[in-house]
BAVODO-532921 format. One record per atom (N, C-alpha, C): atom name; x, y, z. Coordinates in steps of 0.2 Angstrom, whole numbers, plus 5000, padded with zeros to 4 digits. Example, Ala and Ser with C-alpha at 12.3 -4.5 7.8 and 13.67 -1.06 7.14 Angstrom:
// BAVODO-532921
   a     x     y     z
   N  5066  4972  5039
  CA  5062  4978  5039
   C  5066  4984  5039
   N  5064  4989  5035
  CA  5068  4995  5036
   C  5064  5000  5039
//
This chain:
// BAVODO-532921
   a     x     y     z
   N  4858  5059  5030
  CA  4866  5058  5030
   C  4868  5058  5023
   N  4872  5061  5019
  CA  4877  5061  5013
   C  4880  5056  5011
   N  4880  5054  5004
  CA  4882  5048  5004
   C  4891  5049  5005
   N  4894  5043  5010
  CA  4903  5043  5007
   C  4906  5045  5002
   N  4910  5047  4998
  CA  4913  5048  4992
   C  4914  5039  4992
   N  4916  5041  4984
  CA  4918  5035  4985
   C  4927  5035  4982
   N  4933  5031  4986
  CA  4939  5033  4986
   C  4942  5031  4978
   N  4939  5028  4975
  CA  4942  5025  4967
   C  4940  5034  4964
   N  4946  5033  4960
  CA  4947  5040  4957
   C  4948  5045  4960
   N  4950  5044  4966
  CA  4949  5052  4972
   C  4958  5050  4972
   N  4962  5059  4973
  CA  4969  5058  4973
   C  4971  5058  4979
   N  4976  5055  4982
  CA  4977  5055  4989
   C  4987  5056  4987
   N  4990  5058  4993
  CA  4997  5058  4994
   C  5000  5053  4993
   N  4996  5046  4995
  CA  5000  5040  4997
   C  4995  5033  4999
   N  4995  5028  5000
  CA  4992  5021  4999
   C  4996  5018  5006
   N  4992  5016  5011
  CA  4993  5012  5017
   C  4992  5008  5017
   N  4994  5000  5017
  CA  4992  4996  5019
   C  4993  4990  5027
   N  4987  4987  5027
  CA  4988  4983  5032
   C  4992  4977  5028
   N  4993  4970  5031
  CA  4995  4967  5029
   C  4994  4960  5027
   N  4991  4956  5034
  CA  4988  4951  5037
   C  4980  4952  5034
   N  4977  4947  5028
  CA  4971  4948  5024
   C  4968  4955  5021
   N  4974  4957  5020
  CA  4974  4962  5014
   C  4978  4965  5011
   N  4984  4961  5010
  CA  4988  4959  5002
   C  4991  4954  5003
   N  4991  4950  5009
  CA  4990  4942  5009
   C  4986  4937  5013
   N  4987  4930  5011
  CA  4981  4928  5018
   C  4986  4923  5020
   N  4986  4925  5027
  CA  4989  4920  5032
   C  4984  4917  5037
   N  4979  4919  5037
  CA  4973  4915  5040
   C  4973  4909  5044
   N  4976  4904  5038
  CA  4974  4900  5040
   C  4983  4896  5046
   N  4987  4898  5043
  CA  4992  4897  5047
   C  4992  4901  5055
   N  4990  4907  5054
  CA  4990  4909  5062
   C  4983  4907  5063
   N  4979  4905  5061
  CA  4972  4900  5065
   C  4976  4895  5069
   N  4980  4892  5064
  CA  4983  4885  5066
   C  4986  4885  5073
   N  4989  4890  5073
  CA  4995  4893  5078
   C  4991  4894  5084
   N  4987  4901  5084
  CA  4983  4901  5089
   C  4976  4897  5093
   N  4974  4894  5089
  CA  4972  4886  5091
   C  4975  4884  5095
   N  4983  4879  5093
  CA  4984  4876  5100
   C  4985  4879  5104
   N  4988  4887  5105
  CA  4989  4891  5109
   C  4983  4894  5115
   N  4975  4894  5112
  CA  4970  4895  5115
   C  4968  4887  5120
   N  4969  4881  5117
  CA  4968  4876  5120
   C  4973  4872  5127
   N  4979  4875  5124
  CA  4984  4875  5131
   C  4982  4880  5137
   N  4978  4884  5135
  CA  4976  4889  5142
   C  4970  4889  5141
   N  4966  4884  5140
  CA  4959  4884  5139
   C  4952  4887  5139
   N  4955  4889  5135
  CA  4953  4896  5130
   C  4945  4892  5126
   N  4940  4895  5126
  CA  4938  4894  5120
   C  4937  4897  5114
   N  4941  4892  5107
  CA  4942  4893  5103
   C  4938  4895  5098
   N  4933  4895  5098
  CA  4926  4898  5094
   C  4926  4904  5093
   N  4926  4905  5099
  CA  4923  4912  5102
   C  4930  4918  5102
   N  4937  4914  5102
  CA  4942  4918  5104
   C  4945  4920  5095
   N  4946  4912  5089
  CA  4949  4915  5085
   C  4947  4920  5080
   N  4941  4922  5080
  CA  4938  4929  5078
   C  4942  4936  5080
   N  4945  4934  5084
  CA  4947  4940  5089
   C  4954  4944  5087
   N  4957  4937  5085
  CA  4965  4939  5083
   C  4967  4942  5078
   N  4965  4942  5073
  CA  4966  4944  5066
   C  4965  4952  5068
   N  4972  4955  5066
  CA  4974  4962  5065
   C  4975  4965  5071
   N  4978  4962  5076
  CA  4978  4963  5083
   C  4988  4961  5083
   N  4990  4964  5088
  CA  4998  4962  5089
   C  4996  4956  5095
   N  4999  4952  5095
  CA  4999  4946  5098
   C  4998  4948  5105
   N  5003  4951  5108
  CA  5005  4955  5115
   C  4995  4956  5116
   N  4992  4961  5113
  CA  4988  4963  5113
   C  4982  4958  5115
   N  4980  4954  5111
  CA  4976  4949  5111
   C  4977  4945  5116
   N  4984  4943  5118
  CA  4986  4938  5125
   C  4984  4941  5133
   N  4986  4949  5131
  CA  4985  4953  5139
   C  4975  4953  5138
   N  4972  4952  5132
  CA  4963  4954  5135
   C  4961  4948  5134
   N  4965  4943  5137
  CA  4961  4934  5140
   C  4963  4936  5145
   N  4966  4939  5151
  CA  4967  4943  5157
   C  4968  4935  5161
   N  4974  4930  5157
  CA  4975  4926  5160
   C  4979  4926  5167
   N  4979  4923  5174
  CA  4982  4927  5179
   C  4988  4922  5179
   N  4994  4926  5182
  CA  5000  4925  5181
   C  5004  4922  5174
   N  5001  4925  5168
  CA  5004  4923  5162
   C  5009  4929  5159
   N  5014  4928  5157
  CA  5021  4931  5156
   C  5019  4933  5149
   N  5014  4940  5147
  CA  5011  4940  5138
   C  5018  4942  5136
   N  5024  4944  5137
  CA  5029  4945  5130
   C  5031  4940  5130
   N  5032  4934  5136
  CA  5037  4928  5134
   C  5031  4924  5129
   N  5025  4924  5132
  CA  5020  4920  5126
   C  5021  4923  5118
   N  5020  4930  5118
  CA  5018  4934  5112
   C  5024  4932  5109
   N  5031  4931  5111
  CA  5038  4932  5109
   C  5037  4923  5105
   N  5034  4917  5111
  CA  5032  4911  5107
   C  5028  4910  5101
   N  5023  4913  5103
  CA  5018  4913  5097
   C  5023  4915  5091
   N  5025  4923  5091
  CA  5029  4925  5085
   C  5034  4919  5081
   N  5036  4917  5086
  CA  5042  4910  5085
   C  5036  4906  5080
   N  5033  4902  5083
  CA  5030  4897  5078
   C  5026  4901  5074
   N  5023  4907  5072
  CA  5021  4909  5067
   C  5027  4910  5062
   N  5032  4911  5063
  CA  5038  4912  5059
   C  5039  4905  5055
   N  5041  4901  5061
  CA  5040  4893  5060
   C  5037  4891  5053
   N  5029  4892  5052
  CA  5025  4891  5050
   C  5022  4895  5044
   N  5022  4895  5038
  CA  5021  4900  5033
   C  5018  4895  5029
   N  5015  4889  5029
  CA  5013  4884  5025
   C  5004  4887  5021
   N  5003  4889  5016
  CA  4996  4891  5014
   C  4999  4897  5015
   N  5003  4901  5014
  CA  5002  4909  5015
   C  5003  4912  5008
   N  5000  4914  5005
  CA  4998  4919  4998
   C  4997  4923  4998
   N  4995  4928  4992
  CA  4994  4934  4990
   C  4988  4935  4989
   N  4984  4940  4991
  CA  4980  4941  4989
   C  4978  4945  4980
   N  4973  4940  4977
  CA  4976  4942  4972
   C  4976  4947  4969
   N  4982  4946  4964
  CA  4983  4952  4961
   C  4990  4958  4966
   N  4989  4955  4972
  CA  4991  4962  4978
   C  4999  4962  4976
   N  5002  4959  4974
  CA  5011  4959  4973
   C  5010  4961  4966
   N  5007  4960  4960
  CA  5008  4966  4954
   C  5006  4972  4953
   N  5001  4973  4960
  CA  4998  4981  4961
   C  5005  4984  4963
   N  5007  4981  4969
  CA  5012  4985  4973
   C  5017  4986  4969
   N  5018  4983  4969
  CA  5027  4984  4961
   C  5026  4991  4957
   N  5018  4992  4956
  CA  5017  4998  4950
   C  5017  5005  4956
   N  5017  5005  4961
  CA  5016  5010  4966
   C  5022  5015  4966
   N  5022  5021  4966
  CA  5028  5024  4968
   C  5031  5021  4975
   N  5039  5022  4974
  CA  5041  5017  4982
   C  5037  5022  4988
   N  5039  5031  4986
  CA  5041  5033  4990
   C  5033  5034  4993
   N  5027  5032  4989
  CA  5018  5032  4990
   C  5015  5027  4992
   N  5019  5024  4995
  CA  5016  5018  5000
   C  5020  5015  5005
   N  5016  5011  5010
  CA  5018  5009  5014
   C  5016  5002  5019
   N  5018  5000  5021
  CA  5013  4994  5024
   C  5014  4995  5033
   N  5007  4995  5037
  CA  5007  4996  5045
   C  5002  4988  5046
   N  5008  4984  5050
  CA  5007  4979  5053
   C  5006  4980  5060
   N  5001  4973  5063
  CA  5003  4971  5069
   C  5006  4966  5072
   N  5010  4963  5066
  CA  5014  4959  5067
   C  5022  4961  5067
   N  5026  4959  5072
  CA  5033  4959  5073
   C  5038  4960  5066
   N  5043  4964  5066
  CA  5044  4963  5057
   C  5047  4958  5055
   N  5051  4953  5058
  CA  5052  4946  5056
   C  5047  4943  5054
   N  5041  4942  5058
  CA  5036  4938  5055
   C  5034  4942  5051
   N  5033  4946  5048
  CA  5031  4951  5040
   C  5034  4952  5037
   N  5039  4951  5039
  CA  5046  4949  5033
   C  5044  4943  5029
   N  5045  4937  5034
  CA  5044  4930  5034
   C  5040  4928  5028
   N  5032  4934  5031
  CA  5025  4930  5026
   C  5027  4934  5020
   N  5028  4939  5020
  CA  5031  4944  5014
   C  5033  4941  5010
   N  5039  4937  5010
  CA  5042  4933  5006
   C  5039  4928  5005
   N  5034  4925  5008
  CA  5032  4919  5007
   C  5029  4918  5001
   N  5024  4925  5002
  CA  5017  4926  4998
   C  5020  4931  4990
   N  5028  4929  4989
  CA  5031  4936  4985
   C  5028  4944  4985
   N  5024  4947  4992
  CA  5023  4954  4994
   C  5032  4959  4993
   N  5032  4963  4989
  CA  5037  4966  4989
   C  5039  4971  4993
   N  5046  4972  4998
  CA  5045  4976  5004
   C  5048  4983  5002
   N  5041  4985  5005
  CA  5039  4994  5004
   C  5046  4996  5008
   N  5050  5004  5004
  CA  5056  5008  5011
   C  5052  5010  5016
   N  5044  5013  5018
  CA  5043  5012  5024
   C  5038  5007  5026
   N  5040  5002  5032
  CA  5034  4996  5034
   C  5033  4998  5042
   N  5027  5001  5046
  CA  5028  5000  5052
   C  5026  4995  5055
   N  5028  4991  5060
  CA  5028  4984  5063
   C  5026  4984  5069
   N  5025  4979  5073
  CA  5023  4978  5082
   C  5026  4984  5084
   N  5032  4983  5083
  CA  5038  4986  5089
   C  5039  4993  5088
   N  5036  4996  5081
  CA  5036  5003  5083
   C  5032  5008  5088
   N  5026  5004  5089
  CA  5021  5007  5091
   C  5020  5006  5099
   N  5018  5010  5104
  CA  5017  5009  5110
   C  5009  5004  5109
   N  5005  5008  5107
  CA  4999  5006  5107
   C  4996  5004  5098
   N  4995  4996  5099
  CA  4992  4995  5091
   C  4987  4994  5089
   N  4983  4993  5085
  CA  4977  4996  5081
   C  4973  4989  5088
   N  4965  4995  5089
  CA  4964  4999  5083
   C  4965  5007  5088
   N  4971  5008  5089
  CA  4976  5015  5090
   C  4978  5015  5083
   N  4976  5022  5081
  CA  4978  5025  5075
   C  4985  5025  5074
   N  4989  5025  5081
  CA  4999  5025  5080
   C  5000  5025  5074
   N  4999  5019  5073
  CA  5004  5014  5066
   C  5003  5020  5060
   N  4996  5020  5060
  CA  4994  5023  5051
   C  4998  5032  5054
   N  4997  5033  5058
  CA  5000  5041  5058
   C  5009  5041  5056
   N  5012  5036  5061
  CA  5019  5035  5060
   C  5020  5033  5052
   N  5016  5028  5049
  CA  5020  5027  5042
   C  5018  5033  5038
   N  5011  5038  5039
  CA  5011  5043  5035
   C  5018  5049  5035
   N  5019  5049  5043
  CA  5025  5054  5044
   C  5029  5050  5041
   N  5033  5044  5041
  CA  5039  5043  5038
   C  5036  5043  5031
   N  5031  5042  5028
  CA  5033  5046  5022
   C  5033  5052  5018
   N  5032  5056  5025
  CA  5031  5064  5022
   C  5025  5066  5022
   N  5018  5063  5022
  CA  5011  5066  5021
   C  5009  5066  5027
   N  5000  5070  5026
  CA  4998  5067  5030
   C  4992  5064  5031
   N  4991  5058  5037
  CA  4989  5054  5034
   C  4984  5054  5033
   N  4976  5059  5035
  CA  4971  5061  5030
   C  4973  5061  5023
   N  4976  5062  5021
  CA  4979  5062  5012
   C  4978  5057  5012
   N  4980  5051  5014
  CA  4982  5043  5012
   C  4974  5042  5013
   N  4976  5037  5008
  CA  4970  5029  5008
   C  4972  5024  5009
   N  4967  5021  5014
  CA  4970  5015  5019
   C  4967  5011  5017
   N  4970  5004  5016
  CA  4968  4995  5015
   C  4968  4991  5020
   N  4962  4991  5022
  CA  4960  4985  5028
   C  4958  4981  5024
   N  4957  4976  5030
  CA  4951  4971  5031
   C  4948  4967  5036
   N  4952  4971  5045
  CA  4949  4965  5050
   C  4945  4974  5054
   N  4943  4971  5059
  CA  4938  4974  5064
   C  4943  4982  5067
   N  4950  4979  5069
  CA  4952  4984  5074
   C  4956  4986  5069
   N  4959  4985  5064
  CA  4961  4990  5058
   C  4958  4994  5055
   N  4951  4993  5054
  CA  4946  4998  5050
   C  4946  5001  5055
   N  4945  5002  5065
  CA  4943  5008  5069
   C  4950  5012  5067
   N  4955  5010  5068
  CA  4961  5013  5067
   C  4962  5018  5060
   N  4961  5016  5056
  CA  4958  5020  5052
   C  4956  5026  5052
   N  4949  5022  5054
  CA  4942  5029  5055
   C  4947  5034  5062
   N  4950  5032  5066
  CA  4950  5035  5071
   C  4958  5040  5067
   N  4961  5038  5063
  CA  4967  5041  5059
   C  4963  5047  5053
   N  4957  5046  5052
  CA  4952  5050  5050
   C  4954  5052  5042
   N  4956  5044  5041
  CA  4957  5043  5033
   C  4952  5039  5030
   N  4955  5040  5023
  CA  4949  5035  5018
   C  4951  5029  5019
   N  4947  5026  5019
  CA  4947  5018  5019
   C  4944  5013  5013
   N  4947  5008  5010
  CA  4946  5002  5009
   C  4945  4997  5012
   N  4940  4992  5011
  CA  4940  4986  5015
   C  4941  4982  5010
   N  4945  4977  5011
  CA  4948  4971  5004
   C  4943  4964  5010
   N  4939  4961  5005
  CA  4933  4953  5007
   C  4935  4950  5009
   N  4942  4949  5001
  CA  4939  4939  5000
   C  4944  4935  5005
   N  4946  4938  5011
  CA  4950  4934  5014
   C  4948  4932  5020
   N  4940  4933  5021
  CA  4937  4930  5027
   C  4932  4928  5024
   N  4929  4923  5028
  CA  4922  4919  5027
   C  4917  4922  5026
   N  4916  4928  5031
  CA  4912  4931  5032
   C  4914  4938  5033
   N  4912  4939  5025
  CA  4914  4948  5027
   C  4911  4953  5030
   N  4916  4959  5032
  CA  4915  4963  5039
   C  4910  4967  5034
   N  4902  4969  5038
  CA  4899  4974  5037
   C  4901  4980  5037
   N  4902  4985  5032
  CA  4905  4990  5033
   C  4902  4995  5028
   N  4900  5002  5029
  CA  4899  5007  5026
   C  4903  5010  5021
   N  4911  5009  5023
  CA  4915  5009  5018
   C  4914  5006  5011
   N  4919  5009  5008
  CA  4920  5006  5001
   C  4924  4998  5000
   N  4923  4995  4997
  CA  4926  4987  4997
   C  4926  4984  4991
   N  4933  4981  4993
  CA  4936  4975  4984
   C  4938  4971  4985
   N  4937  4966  4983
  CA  4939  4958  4986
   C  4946  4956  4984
   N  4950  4962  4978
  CA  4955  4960  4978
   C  4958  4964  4973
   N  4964  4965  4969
  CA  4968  4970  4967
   C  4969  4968  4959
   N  4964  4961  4956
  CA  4966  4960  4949
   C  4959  4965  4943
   N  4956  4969  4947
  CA  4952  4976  4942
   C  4955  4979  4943
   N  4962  4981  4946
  CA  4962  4988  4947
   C  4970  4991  4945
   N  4972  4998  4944
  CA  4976  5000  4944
   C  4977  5008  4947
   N  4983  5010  4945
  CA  4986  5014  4947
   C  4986  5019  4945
   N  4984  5025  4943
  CA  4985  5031  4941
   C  4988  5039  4946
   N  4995  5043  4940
  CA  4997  5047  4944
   C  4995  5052  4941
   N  4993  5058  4944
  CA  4993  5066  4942
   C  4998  5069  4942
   N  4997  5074  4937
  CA  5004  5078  4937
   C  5006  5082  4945
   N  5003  5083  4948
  CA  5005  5085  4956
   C  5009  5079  4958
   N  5007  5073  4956
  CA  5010  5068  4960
   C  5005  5063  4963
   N  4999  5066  4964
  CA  4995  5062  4969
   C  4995  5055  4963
   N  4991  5049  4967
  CA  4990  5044  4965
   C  4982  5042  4966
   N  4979  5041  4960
  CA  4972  5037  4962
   C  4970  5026  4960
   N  4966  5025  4963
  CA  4964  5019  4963
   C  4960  5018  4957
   N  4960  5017  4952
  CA  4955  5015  4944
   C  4951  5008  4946
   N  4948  5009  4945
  CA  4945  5001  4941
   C  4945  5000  4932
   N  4948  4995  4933
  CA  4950  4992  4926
   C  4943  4989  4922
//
């Protein structure tokens, strides 16, 4: 089998990113959130909070296939006290001086989070808001359904094979592969980072930004 390219130095159209542990870490505040959430419907929590990370909330509530549970009005809950709650949310570093140096109109950010609460952490973490961001509510189906990453390539004009995408949870990287882009996997914002045969960077203070005369934009190491 051929080795991956590797994406640093390679030109792409445009830069994707996810959002939640990979150019901030809110971890620890939706742990907090979905903990007492898993404990109210007795859930166990060991085994469940691995699961939530890079999922739209909707999503993670309807696969505990609780019976008779209302998952928008919950999902709608949850969103509220995440909103609530912004206490420990940062930037992953480096990730808000990289973005600033980005052309506006070569990036973008595809969340499964609601865009209040991405707004919310955004501002928390000083994440600067990209003109295109796709959110929960754009998408019928979210990661790891490719939607997101296709919709934010179109709204900016490319396509998304030209884009290089930034993960770093489980159902973002299939979303990715399955949107049949290049991928990054960013580390340092989990315990235990995901195995992957992609390329990976704990964080955005090696790196920068370079443009070609076409326009494309490639990833440096510093």
């Amino acid at each position: 089998m051929p080795a991956q390219k590797s994406v640093f130095n390679t030109p792409y159209r445009a830069f994707l990113f996810d959002m939640d542990g990979t150019v901030l870490n809110s971890i620890a505040a939706a742990e907090r959130i979905w903990t007492a959430w898993a404990l109210r419907h007795g859930i166990d929590v060991a085994t469940f909070l691995p699961t939530i990370h890079g999922a739209r909330a909707i999503d993670t509530i309807n696969r505990q296939g609780l019976p008779g549970l209302d998952a928008e009005a919950q999902a709608a809950l949850i969103t509220e006290a995440e909103i609530e709650d912004v206490e420990g949310i940062v930037e992953v570093v480096g990730a808000a001086a990289f973005l600033k140096t980005l052309p506006a109109d070569q990036w973008a950010i595809v969340t499964s989070a609601p865009r209040a609460l991405a707004l919310r952490r955004m501002a928390a973490a000083g994440i600067p808001e990209p003109s295109v961001m796709v959110t929960a509510e754009d998408v019928k189906a979210g990661k790891p359904d490719p939607a997101g990453y296709r919709l934010a390539a179109q709204r900016l004009g490319v396509e998304v094979t030209e884009c290089l995408i930034f993960e770093d949870a489980t159902v973002g990287i299939q979303a990715a592969e399955a949107a049949q882009a290049d991928l990054l996997v960013i580390t340092s914002t989990h315990d235990h980072p995901i195995q992957t045969a992609h390329d990976t960077m704990a964080d955005y203070d090696g790196v920068e930004v370079r443009a070609d005369s076409d326009g494309r934009i490639r990833l440096h190491s510093i």
